[in-house]
Structures are given as structure tokens and as C-alpha cells.
C-alpha positions in Angstrom: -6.8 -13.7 22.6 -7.3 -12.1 19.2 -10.5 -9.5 19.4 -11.3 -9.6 15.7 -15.0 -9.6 14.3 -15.8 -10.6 11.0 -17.4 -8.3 8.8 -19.4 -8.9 5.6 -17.7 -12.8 5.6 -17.7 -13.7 1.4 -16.7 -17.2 1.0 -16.7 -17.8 -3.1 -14.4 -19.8 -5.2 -11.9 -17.9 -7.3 -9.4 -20.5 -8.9 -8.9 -22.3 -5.8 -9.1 -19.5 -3.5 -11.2 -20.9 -0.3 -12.2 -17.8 1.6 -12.4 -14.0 1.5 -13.1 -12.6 4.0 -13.2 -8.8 5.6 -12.6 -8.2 8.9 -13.5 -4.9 11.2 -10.9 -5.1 14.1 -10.8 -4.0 17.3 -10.2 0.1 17.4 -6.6 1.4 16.4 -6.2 -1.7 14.3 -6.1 -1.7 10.8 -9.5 -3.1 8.6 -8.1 -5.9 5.9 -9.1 -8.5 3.8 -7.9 -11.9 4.2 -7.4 -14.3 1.2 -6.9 -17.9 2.4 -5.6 -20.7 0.1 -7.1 -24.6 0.0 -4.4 -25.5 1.4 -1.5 -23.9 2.8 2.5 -24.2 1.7 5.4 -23.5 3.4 5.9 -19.8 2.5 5.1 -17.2 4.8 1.8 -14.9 4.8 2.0 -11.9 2.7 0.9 -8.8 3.5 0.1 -6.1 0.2 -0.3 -2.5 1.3 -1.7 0.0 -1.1 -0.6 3.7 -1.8 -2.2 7.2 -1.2 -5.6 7.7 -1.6 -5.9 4.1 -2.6 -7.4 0.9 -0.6 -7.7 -2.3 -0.1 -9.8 -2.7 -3.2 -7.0 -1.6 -5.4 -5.0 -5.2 -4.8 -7.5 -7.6 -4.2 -7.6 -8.7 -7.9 -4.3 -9.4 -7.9 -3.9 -10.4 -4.5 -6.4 -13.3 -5.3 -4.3 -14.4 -7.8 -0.9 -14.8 -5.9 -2.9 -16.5 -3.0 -3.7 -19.1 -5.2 -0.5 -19.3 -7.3 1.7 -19.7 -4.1 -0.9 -21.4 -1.6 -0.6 -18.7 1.2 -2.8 -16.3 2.8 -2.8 -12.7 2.0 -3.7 -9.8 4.2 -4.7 -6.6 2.7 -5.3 -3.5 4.6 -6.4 -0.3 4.4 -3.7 2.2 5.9 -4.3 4.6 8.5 -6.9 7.2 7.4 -7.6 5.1 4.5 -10.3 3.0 3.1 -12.8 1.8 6.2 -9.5 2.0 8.6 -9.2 4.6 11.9 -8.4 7.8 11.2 -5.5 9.1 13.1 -2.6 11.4 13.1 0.3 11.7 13.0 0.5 10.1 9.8 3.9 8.8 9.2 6.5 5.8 8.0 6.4 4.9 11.8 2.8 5.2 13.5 1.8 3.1 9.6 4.7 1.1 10.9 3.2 0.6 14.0 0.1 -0.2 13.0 1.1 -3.2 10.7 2.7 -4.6 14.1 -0.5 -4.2 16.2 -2.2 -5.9 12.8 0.1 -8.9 12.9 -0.5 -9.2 16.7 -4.4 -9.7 16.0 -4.8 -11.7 12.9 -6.8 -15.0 13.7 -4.9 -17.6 14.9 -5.4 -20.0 11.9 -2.7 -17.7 10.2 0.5 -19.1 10.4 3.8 -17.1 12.1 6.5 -19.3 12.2 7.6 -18.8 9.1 7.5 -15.0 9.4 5.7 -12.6 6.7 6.8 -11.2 3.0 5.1 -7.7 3.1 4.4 -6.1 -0.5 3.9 -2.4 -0.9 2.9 -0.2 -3.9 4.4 3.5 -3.7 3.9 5.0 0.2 3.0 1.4 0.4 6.2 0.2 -0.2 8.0 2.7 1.6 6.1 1.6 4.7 6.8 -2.1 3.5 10.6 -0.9 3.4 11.2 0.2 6.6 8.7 -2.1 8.7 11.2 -4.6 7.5 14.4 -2.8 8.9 12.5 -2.3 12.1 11.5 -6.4 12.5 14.1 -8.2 10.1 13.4 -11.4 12.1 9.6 -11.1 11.3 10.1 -9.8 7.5 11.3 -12.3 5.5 10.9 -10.5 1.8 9.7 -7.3 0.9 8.7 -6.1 -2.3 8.4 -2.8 -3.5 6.4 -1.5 -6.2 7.2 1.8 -7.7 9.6 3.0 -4.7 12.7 3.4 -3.3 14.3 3.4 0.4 15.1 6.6 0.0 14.2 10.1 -0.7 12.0 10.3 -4.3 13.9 11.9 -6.9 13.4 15.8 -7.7 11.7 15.1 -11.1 8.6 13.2 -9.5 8.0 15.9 -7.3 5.4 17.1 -9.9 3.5 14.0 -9.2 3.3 15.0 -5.3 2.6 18.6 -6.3 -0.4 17.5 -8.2 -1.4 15.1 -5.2 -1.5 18.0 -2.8 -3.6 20.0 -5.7 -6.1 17.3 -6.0 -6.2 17.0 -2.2 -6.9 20.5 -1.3 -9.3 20.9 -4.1 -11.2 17.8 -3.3 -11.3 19.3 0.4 -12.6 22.5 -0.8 -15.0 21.4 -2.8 -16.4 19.3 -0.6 -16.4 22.6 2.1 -18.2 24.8 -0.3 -20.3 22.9 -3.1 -21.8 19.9 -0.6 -24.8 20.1 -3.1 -22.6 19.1 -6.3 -23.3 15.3 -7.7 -20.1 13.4 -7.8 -20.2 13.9 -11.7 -20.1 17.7 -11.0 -17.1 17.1 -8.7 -15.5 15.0 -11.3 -16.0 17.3 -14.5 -14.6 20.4 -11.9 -11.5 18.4 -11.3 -10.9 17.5 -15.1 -11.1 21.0 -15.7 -8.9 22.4 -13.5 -6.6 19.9 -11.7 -6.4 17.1 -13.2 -7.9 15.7 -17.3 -7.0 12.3 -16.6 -9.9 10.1 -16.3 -8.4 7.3 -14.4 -6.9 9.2 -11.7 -9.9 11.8 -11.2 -11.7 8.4 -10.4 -9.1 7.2 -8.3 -9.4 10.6 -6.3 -13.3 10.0 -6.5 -13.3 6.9 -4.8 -12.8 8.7 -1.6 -15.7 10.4 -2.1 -19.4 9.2 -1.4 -22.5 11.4 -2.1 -25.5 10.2 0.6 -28.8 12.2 0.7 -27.8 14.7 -2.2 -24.5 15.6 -0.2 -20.7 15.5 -0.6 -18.9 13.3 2.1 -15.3 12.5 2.0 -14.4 9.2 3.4 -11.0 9.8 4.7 -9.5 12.9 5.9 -8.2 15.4 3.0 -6.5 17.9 5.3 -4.8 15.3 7.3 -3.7 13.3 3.6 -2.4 16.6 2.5 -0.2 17.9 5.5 1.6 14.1 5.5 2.6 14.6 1.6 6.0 15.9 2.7 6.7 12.7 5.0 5.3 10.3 2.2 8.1 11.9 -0.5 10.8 11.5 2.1 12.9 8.6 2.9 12.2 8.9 6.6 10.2 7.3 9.7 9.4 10.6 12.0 12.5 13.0 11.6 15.3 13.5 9.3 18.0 10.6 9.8 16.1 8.4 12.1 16.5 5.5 9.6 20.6 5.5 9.8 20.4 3.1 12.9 18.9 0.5 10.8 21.5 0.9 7.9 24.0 -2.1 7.6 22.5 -4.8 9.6 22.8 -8.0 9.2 19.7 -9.7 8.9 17.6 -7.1 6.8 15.5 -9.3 4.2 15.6 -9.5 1.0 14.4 -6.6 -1.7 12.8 -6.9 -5.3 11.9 -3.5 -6.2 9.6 -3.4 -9.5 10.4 -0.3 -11.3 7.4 1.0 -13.3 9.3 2.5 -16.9 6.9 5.1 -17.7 6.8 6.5 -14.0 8.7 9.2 -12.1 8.7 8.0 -8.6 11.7 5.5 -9.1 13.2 7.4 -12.5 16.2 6.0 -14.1 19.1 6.6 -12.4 19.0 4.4 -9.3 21.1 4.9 -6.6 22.5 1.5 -6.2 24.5 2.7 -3.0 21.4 3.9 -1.3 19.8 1.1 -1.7 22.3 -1.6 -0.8 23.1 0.4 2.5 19.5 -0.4 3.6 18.9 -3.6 1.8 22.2 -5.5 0.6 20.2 -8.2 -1.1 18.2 -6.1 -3.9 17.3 -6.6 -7.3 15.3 -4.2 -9.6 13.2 -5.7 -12.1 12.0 -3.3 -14.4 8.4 -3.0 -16.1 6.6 -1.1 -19.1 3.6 0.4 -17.0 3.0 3.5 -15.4 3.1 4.1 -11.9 0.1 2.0 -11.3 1.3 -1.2 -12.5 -0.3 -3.5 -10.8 -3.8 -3.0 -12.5 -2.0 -1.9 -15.6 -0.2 -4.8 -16.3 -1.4 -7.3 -13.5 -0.3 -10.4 -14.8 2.9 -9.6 -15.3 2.9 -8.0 -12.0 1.5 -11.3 -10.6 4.6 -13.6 -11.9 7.2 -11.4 -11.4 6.4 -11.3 -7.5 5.2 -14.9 -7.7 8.6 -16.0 -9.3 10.5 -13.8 -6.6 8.8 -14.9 -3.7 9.3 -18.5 -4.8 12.8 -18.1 -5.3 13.4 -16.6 -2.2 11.8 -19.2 0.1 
């Protein structure tokens, strides 16, 4: 029986999409979208998993668009202390592992299984993409990943995490001490001092809600910024827990979209690293920064639609 209720149901018409819908689930499973097709083909349901301090609302434009292009659902959740999801720790490769099994196991019925799932992931996204495929190969049929590797991030993007954990603990403590501040008083004190960027101040932001002339976050900062050290590293709980799943021989296929002007991926790939994990890859690059899939959607939408096809 699949304990699912339905939560703010939006049926509209977006180039042939049928339904989207939102669904609440049962507790210690993971809140998603669902984007259902007019009719459905043969390829598998795709899930699309978002990165830290993101949510589901970061892929659903472009998640629309591939449900329609390739006929199939797509499920898009929000992670573990994410978005509307549970919050819960630890937070690592495998309890976010585990929860995308425990989501598979209570999707409604009318999604089909017998073909398997492709399961797309942008940055900790895709690493939790990544390795839920080497822990089910006979459920994963295709994984993509977007801006990430299956293994540790290289040394020169650890600036980017550094400035994660910044923005994290000074979101936290701003929150702590200046509850009074408007959320344009948060942002122009993180401009100032963490981070100018516009665009990813208002990514941080939107984990952030002001009711009644207060600052509430909506997922938990300290938790976020204790797992940053897990999220860099190619790992599921402890160092070298992955080698048992190296070198099998039924791991799926890997298309990993390399952002140009981003340093989680970088440009020396370790070829060797990634075909011990995944010995069907291919690396398709793309000139966007390390948010690419609103940056340059479209050509983020045929290059996985093109894959995918090709693949199945």
C-alpha cells in the first residue's frame, strides 16, 4: 500500500505535460514533485535531485521540459533537511541514499518500475545520484551527473565549500542574533561581508522566510554546515566504504556534464577514477558556471535528452 497524500495537486498544461503534482509523504520520506507525461514511452522514470541549499524548485523548469520531450515521469525531491522534506541527521551519501530507496518504495502506483529509473543529480546531487546507482545497479539504469565527480572534489574547488560553510554559519548567526532584520537587511549584510554575488545571496535567501517581523530559517544551518566535509568527499559514511562497489559488472551507464567556468569538476579529470566506478562514462562539457541547468537550460535539456535516448 503506498501512504502518500497529495498536497497542493496543480494540474496545468505545460507543452503537453498532463499533471504536476506535489506530494507530502508519509514521515521519513522525502516531499517531491511529480511530472507526468500524456502518455507514457518506454524509458524509465527519472528522478532529478538538487544540490546544497537548493530544492525542488531549482529543476522543475527544466524538469517540465524533459517530461515532455521524452514522455516519462519525473520525480523531484527535496533532500534530507531540504526544501519542505524531514529534517534528520546524520546527513550523508548513504542515509540521502537511503532515503531515495524508501522514496521509490512509496511513489503511487501508476509510476512504472519495470523498466527501472535514470536518476539525475546536480553537484551533492549527483554524488548522491552516483553512488545510489552502485548500491542498486539493477534498479538504476542511467545516471547523470551535473557538475560532479565519483570521487573526491579537487583541491582548487575547496574555496567554493569554504565559502558554503561561511555563508552557512553566517546565515545561522544572523538569524540567532538579528531575528528583527527584514530579509533585505540579511541580504545587503551578506553582500557585504560573505558573499557580493547577487545570485547566490538569493540562492542562500531562499532558505530563509521572515513571518511576523522575524527571521526563520527553513532548514537546519548547523546541521548543513557540519555535513560540508562529507558532501566534498567521495564517500558514503567512512573513508573507503565505496571500494566494495568498484568493478562490478552491472553498474549503469554515466554522462557527467562538466560545467567549463566551474571548479567542482576542474579540468583535469581523472579518467581512472571514474572508470573504476562507472566503466561506461562519457563527459560532455558545457560553457556555464556551476549552475548550469538554469544558466544554460536548454542546452542542458538536449544534452540529457539526447543521452537518455541514446541509452534506452
Amino acid at each position: 500500500m503506498f501512504k502518500i497524500s497529495i498536497r497542493n495537486i496543480q494540474s496545468r498544461n505545460f507543452q503537453g505535460i498532463r499533471h504536476i503534482n506535489s506530494y507530502t509523504s508519509v514521515p521519513g520520506v522525502l516531499d517531491y514533485d511529480l511530472f507526468s507525461p500524456k502518455e507514457n514511452s518506454s524509458l524509465p522514470p527519472v528522478i532529478f535531485l538538487h544540490g546544497l541549499l537548493g530544492n525542488r524548485r531549482n529543476n522543475r523548469s527544466a524538469a517540465k521540459l524533459l517530461s515532455d520531450q521524452l514522455n516519462t515521469h519525473f520525480i523531484v525531491p527535496d533532500l534530507r533537511n531540504h526544501g519542505t522534506s524531514f529534517h534528520a541527521v546524520p546527513m550523508n551519501y548513504k542515509t540521502m541514499s537511503d532515503d531515495i530507496s524508501k522514496l521509490i518504495e512509496n511513489l503511487p502506483s501508476t509510476i512504472p518500475r519495470h523498466h527501472g529509473f535514470i536518476i539525475l543529480g546536480h553537484s551533492m546531487g549527483a554524488k548522491v545520484a552516483m553512488i545510489h546507482a552502485l548500491r542498486y545497479p539493477k534498479t538504476i539504469k542511467g545516471v547523470v551527473s551535473i557538475d560532479n565527480i565519483p570521487y573526491t572534489n579537487p583541491e582548487n574547488s575547496f574555496v567554493e565549500f569554504q565559502k558554503f560553510h561561511i555563508g552557512l554559519q553566517t546565515l545561522n548567526w544572523c538569524i540567532k542574533t538579528h531575528p528583527e532584520w527584514s530579509l533585505n537587511e540579511l541580504k545587503n549584510y551578506l553582500k557585504k561581508w560573505v558573499e557580493p554575488n547577487e545570485i547566490i545571496v538569493n540562492f542562500w535567501l531562499s532558505n530563509v522566510v521572515s513571518k511576523n517581523k522575524k527571521l526563520i530559517a527553513k532548514v537546519p544551518f548547523e546541521v548543513l554546515n557540519n555535513s560540508i566535509e562529507d558532501i566534498l568527499q567521495w564517500r558514503m559514511e567512512n573513508f573507503g566504504d565505496l571500494e566494495p562497489l568498484a568493478n562490478q559488472s552491472e553498474t549503469p551507464p554515466l554522462l557527467i556534464i562538466k560545467a567549463n567556468y566551474s571548479k567542482f569538476v576542474g579540468n583535469d579529470i581523472h579518467t581512472h577514477a571514474i572508470s573504476k566506478y562507472f566503466p561506461q562514462y562519457s563527459v560532455e562539457p558545457i560553457d556555464a558556471g556551476h549552475w548550469l541547468v538554469t544558466e544554460r537550460k536548454l542546452e542542458f535539456v538536449r544534452i540529457v535528452k539526447d543521452w537518455i535516448k541514446s541509452k534506452n
